[in-house]
C-alpha positions in Angstrom: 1.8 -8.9 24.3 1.4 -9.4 20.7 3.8 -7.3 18.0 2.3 -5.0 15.4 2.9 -7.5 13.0 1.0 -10.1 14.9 -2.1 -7.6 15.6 -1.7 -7.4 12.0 -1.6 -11.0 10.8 -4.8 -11.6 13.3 -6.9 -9.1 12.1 -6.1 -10.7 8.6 -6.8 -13.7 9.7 -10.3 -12.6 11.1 -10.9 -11.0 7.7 -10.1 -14.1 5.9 -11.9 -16.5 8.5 -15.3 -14.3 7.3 -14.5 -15.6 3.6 -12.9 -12.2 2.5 -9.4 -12.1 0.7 -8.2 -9.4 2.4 -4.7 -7.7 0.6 -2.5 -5.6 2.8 -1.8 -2.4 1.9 -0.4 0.5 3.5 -3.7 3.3 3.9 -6.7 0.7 3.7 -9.8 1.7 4.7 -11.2 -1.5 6.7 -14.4 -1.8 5.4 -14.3 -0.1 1.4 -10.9 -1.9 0.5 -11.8 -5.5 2.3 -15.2 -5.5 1.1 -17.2 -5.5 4.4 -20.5 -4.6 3.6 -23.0 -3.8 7.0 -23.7 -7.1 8.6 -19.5 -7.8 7.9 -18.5 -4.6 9.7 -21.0 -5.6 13.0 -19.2 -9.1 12.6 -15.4 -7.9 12.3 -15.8 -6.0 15.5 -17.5 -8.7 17.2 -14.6 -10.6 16.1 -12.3 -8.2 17.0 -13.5 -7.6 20.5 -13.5 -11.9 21.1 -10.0 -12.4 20.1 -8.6 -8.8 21.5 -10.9 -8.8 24.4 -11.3 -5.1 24.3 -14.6 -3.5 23.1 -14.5 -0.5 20.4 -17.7 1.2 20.1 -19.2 2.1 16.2 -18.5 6.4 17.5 -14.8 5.4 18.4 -14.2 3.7 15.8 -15.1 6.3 13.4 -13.7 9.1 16.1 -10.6 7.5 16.1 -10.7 7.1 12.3 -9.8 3.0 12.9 -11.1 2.3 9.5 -7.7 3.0 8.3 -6.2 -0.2 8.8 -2.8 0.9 10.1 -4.5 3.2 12.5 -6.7 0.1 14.1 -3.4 -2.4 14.0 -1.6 0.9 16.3 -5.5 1.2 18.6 -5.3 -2.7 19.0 -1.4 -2.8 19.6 -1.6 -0.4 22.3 -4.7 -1.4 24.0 -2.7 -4.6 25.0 -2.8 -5.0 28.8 
C-alpha cells in the first residue's frame, strides 16, 4: 500500500511524464492549475487508472470533486486494496 505522499509523488510523476511541470500546492484544481487542457484530462485518467488500477469515471470525478488535488491523492489513497 502506497503512503499519501507516494500517491502524491505518482500522480506528479504522471503529470510530468505528459510534459507538464506540475507545482504542488495545497488546493489545486487538477486540470486549471496543471494545465490539462481536454485530450490531457482523458489521458491523466487513463494514466491514472493503469498505474492505480482502479477506474474513476468523468461523473465521479466531478461528484467527488477529485479535481482538487488533495481530494484525488485521499480518493486514490484509500481505494488501495
Amino acid at each position: 500500500m502506497k503512503s499519501k505522499e507516494e500517491v502524491r509523488e505518482a500522480l506528479l510523476g504522471i503529470l510530468r511524464d505528459m510534459d507538464k511541470q506540475p507545482e504542488y500546492r495545497e488546493g489545486a484544481d487538477v486540470f486549471e492549475d496543471f494545465g490539462l487542457d481536454s485530450l490531457d484530462q482523458i489521458e491523466f485518467l487513463f494514466n491514472i487508472e493503469q498505474a492505480f488500477g482502479t477506474k474513476i469515471e468523468d461523473d465521479t470525478f466531478e461528484e467527488e470533486g477529485l479535481r482538487q488535488f488533495d481530494r484525488l491523492v485521499e480518493h486514490l489513497h484509500g481505494a488501495q486494496g
